[in-house]
C-alpha positions as CSV (number, residue, x, y, z in Angstrom):
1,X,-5.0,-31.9,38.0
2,X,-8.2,-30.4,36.1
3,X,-9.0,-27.3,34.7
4,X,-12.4,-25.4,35.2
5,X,-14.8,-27.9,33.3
6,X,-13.3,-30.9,34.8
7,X,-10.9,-32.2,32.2
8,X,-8.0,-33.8,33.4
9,X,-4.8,-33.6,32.7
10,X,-0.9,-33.9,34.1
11,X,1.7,-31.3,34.0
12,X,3.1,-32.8,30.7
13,X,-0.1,-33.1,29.2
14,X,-1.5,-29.3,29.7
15,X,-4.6,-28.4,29.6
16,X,-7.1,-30.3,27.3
17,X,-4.2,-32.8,26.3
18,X,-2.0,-29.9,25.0
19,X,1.7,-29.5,25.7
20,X,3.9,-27.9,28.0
21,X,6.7,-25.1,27.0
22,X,9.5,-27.6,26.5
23,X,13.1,-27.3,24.9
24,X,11.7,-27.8,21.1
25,X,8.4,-26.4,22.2
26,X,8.0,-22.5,23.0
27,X,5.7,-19.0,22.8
28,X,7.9,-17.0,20.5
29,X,7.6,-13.2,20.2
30,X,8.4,-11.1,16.7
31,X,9.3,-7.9,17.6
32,X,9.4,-5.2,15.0
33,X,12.4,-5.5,13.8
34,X,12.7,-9.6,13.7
35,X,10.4,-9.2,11.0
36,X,11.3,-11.2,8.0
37,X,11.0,-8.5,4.3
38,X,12.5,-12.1,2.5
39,X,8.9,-13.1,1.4
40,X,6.8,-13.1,-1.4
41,X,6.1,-9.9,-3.0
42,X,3.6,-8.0,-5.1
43,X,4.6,-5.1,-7.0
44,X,2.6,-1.7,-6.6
45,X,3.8,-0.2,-3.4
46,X,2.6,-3.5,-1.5
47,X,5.4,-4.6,1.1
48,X,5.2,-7.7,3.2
49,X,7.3,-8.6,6.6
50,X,6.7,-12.3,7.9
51,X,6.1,-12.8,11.5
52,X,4.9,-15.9,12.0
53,X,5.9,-19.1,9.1
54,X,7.5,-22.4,9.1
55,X,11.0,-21.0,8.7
56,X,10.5,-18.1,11.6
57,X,9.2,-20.3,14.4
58,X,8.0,-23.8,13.1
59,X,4.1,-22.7,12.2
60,X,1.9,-24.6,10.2
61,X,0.5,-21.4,8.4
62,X,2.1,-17.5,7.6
63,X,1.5,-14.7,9.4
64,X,2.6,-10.7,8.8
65,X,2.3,-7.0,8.9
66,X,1.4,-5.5,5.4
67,X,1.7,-1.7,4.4
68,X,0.2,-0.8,1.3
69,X,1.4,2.8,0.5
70,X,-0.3,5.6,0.0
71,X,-2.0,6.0,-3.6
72,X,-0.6,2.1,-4.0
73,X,-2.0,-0.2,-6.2
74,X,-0.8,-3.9,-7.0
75,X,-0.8,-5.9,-9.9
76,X,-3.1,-8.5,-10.4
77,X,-2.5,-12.0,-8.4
78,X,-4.1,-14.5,-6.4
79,X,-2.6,-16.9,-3.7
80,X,-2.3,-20.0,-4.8
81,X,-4.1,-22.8,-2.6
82,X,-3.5,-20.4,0.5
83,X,-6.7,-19.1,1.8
84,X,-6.0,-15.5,3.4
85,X,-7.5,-13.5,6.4
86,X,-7.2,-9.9,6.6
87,X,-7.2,-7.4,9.6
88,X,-7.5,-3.6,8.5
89,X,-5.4,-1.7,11.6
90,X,-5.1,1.5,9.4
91,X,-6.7,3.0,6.3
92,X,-9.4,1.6,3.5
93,X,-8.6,-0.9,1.0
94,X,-10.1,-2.1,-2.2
95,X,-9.8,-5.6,-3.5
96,X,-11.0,-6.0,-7.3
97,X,-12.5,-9.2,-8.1
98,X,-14.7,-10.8,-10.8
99,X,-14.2,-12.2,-14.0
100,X,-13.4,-8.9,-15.2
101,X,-11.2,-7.5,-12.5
102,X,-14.1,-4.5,-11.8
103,X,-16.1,-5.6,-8.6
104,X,-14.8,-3.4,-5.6
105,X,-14.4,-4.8,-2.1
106,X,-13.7,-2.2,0.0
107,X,-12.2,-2.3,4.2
108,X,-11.4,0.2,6.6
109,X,-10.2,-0.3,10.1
110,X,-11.2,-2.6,12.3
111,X,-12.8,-5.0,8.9
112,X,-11.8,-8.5,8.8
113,X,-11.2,-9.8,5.0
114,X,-10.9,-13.3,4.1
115,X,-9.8,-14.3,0.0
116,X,-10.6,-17.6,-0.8
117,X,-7.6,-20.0,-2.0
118,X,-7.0,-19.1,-5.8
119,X,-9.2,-16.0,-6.1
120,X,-7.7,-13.4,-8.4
121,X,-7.5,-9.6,-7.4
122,X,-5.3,-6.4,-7.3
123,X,-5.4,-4.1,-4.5
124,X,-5.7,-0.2,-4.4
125,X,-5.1,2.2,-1.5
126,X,-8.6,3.9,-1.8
127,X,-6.3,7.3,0.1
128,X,-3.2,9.5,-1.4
129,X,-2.0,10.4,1.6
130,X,-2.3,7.5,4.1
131,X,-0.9,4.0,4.2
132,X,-3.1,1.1,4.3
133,X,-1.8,-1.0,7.6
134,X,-2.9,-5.0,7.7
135,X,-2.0,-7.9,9.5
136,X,-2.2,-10.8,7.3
137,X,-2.4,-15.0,8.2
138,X,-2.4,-17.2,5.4
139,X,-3.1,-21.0,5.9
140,X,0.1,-22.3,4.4
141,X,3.2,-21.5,5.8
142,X,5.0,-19.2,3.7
143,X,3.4,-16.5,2.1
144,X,2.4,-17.3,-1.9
145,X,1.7,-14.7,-4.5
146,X,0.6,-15.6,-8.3
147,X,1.8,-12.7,-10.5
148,X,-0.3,-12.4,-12.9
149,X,1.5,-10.1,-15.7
150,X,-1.1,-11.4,-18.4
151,X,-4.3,-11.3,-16.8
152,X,-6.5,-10.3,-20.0
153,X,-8.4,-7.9,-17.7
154,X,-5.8,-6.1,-15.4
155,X,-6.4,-2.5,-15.3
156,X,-3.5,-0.1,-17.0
157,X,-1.2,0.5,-14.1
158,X,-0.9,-3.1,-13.9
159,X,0.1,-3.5,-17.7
């Protein structure tokens, strides 16, 4: 068999040398409510739900759905040696970065965010009223959160 540029490849193979759905191979689907709230957290009206991690499904990086709550604002933290990519669904975001915690990043819907491994920050919910939505993917596979309680620069709701 070959796909469209010529490649070939058997049944067992797939396409490009990839696999077929096998018994310890699969597509899985999260619904909703298979979501996992047993992962690292942030304090500040930040809540996360695992989707998609080693212990959900096997993956080799985490994957969520993130609600920041209206008016929210975390502490300050960084992720460890996971790099993170953000996609805004709902609402604007802030990040605040810098040596001194006061450089503003700011998303709305439909932005894409990526944070560098180790990269501190706290987030605010730029609205009073509305949640900030996000799906989140982070290249190791649980989710990893730094609290930092300490941080000689976090702002006073984070004190």
């Amino acid at each position: 068999m070959s796909d469209d540029h010529g490649h070939s490849y058997t049944p067992e193979q797939g396409l490009h040398g990839g696999r077929s759905v096998s018994a310890d191979v699969d597509v899985s689907v999260v619904t909703p409510d298979q979501r996992d709230a047993g992962t690292a957290q942030t304090a500040g009206g930040l809540h996360r739900w695992a989707a998609v991690s080693e212990a959900m499904n096997g993956a080799s990086f985490w994957m969520g759905f993130a609600v920041l709550d209206p008016g929210g604002q975390t502490g300050v933290h960084h992720h460890g040696e996971a790099e993170t990519a953000i996609y805004i669904l709902k609402g604007t975001t802030r990040w605040w970065v810098g040596d001194r915690l006061d450089e503003p990043r700011e998303a709305r819907a439909g932005d894409f965010v990526h944070i560098p491994a180790g990269v501190v920050h706290w987030e605010q919910n730029a609205s009073d009223t509305e949640p900030v939505e996000m799906v989140v993917v982070r290249s190791t596979q649980e989710a990893v959160v730094v609290n930092l309680h300490d941080h000689p620069h976090a702002p006073d709701h984070a004190r």
